[in-house]
C-alpha positions in Angstrom: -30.9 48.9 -35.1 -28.6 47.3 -37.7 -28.8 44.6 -39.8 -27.6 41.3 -38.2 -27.7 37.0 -38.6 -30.3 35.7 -36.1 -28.9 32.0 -34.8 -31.1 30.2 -32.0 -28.7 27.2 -31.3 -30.3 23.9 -29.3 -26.9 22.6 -28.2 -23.6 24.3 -26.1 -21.6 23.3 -28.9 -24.1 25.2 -31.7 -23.8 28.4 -29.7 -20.3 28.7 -29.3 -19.1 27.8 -32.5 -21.7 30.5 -33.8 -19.9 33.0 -30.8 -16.8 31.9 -32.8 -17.9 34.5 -35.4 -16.5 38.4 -36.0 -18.4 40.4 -33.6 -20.9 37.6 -32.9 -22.7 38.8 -29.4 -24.8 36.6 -27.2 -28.4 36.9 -26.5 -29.7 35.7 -22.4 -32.5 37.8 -21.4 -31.8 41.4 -23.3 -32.2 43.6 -20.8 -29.2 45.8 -21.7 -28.6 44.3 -24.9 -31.8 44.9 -26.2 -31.7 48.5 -26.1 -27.9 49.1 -26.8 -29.4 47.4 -30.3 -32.1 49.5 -30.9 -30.0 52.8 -30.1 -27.1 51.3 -32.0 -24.5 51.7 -30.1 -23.3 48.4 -31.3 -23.0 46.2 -34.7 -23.0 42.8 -33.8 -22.8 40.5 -37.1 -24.6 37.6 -35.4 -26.9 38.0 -32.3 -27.1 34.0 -30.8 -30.1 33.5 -28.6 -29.8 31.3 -25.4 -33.1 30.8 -25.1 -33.1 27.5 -26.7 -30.0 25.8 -24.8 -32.2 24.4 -21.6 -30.0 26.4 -19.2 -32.4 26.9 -16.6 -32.8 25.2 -13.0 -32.2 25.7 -9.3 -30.8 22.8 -7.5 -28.6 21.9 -4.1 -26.0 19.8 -4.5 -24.1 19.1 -0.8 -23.8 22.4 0.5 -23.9 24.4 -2.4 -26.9 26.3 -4.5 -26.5 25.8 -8.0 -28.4 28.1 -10.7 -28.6 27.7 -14.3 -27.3 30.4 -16.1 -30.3 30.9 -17.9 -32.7 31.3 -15.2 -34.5 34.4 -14.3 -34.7 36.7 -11.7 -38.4 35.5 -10.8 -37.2 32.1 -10.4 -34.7 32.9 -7.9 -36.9 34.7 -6.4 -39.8 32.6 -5.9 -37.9 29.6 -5.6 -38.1 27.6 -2.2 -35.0 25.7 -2.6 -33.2 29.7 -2.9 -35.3 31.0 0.0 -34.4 27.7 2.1 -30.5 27.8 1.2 -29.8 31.5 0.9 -32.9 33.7 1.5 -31.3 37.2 1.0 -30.7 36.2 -2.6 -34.3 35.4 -3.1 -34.6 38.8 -1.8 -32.1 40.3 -3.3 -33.7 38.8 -6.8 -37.4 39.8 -6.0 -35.9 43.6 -5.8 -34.4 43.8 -9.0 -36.3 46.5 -11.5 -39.7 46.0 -12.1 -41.6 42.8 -12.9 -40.8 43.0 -16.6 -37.1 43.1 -15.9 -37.7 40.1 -13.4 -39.7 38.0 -15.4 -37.0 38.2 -18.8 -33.7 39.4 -17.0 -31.5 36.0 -16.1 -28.6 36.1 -13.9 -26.6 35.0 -16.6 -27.0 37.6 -18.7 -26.5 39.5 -15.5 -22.9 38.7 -14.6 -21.7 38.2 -17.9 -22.4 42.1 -18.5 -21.0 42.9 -15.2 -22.9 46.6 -14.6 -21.0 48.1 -11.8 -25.2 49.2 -10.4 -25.9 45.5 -10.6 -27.5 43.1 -7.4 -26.3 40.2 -8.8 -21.8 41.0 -9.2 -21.6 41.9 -5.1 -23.8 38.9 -4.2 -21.5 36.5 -6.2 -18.5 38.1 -5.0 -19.6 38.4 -1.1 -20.9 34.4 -1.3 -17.9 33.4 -2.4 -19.7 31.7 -5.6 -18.0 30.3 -8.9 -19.5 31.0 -12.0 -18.8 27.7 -14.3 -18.2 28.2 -18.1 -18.1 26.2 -21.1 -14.6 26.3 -20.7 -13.7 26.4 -16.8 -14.8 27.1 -13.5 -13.8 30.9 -12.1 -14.0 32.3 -8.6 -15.4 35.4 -8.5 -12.3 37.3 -7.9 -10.9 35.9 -11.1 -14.0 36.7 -13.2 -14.7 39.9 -12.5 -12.0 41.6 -14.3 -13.6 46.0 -14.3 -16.6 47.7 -15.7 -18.8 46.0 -17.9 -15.7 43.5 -18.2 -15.4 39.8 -17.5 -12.9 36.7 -17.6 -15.4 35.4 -20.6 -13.5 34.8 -24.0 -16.0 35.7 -26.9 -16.9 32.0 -27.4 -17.3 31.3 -23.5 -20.9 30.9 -21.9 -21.5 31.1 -18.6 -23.6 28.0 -17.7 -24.3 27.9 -13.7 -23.2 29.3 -10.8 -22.7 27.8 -7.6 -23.3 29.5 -4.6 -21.8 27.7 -1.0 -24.2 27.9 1.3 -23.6 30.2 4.4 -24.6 30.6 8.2 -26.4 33.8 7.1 -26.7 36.0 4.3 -28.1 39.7 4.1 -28.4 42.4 0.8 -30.1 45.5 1.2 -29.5 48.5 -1.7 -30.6 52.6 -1.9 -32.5 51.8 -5.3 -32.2 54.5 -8.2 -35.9 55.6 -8.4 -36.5 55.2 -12.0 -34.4 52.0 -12.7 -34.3 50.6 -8.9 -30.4 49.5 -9.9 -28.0 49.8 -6.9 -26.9 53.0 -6.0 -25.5 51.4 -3.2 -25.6 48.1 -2.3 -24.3 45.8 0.0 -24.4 41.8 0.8 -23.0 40.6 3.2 -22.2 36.6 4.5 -21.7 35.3 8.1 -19.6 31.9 7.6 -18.1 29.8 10.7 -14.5 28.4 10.3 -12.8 26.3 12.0 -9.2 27.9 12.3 -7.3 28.7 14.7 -7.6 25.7 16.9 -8.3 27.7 19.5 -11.3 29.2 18.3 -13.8 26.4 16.6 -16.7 29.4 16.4 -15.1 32.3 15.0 -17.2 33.8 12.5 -15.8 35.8 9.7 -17.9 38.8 8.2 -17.6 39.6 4.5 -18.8 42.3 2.6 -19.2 43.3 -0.6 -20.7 47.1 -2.2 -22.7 47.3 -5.4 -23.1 50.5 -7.5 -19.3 51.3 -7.0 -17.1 51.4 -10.2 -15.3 50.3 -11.7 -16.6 46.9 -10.1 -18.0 45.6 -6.5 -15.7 46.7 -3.9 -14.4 44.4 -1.1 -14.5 45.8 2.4 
């Protein structure tokens, strides 16, 4: 691991004028980050660690789920508001690595590093979420951008996601055995709309697949 400045900001503001920096990197849960640092296979000059910003929380607001950015994988997945709105996240959160990964990972960190093996990329994509920024609010075809790539500008944090609720909601994955990411995955959403006229219940089906580079596919 090289050397680097250690910043723990308290405040949005802090953290993104410290992500202002040369090569300044941010710091959610460390799942990947952690050991890209110890194997250096990056130099960061400033590491600036979320931890501190109070981004964590699960809430409804009208038909949507919103999650904090900073809020684990546990959370989701023992939280009754997510198994009430949208169960097969809760599920697809309670299947993500092992405990360790599930009690420090956050789905922040998650989509901001976009792993094409991922849970959390095809279940934003297939729900339709937006992931709101410092900056803006992006739909999840906008901010998925390729492999390990994202709409995020180095000073941009991701901050929540919202999530619309839908009529039903399914994830199932064929789990690598050692690192139970995606090999495949796939979500998938049942919504009801309301056009044409002439058919108030057609359903739409929508699918995404996990573990396909260079990013979730769309079927």
């Amino acid at each position: 691991m090289y050397d680097f400045e250690y910043h723990k900001p308290t405040a949005l503001a802090d953290a993104t004028k410290a992500l202002g920096g040369t090569d300044a990197k941010a710091l959610a849960g460390g799942m990947t980050f952690i050991p890209v640092l110890k194997q250096r296979l990056a130099q960061p000059s400033a590491v600036v660690d979320l931890s501190g910003l109070g981004l964590t929380g699960i809430s409804l607001e009208g038909n949507s789920l919103v999650i904090k950015a900073m809020t684990t994988h546990r959370e989701v997945a023992t939280s009754p508001v997510v198994a009430k709105a949208i169960p097969a996240l809760a599920h697809l959160a309670g299947h993500i690595g092992d405990r360790q990964v599930r009690y420090r990972g956050t789905i922040g960190g998650s989509l901001a590093n976009n792993d094409p093996s991922a849970c959390y990329p095809s279940a934003v994509l297939a729900l339709g979420a937006t992931i709101k920024t410092t900056k803006r609010s992006l739909k999840a075809d906008e901010f998925f951008q390729g492999m390990f790539t994202t709409a995020l500008e180095p000073d941009e944090l991701i901050t929540e996601i919202s999530f619309p609720i839908p009529a039903k909601a399914a994830y199932e994955k064929f789990p690598n055995p050692a690192s139970r990411y995606a090999t495949v995955g796939g979500r998938r959403r049942h919504v009801q709309t309301l056009h044409p006229p002439r058919h108030p219940q057609r359903h739409q089906l929508i699918a995404r697949l996990a573990g396909q580079p260079p990013q979730p596919l769309i079927l």
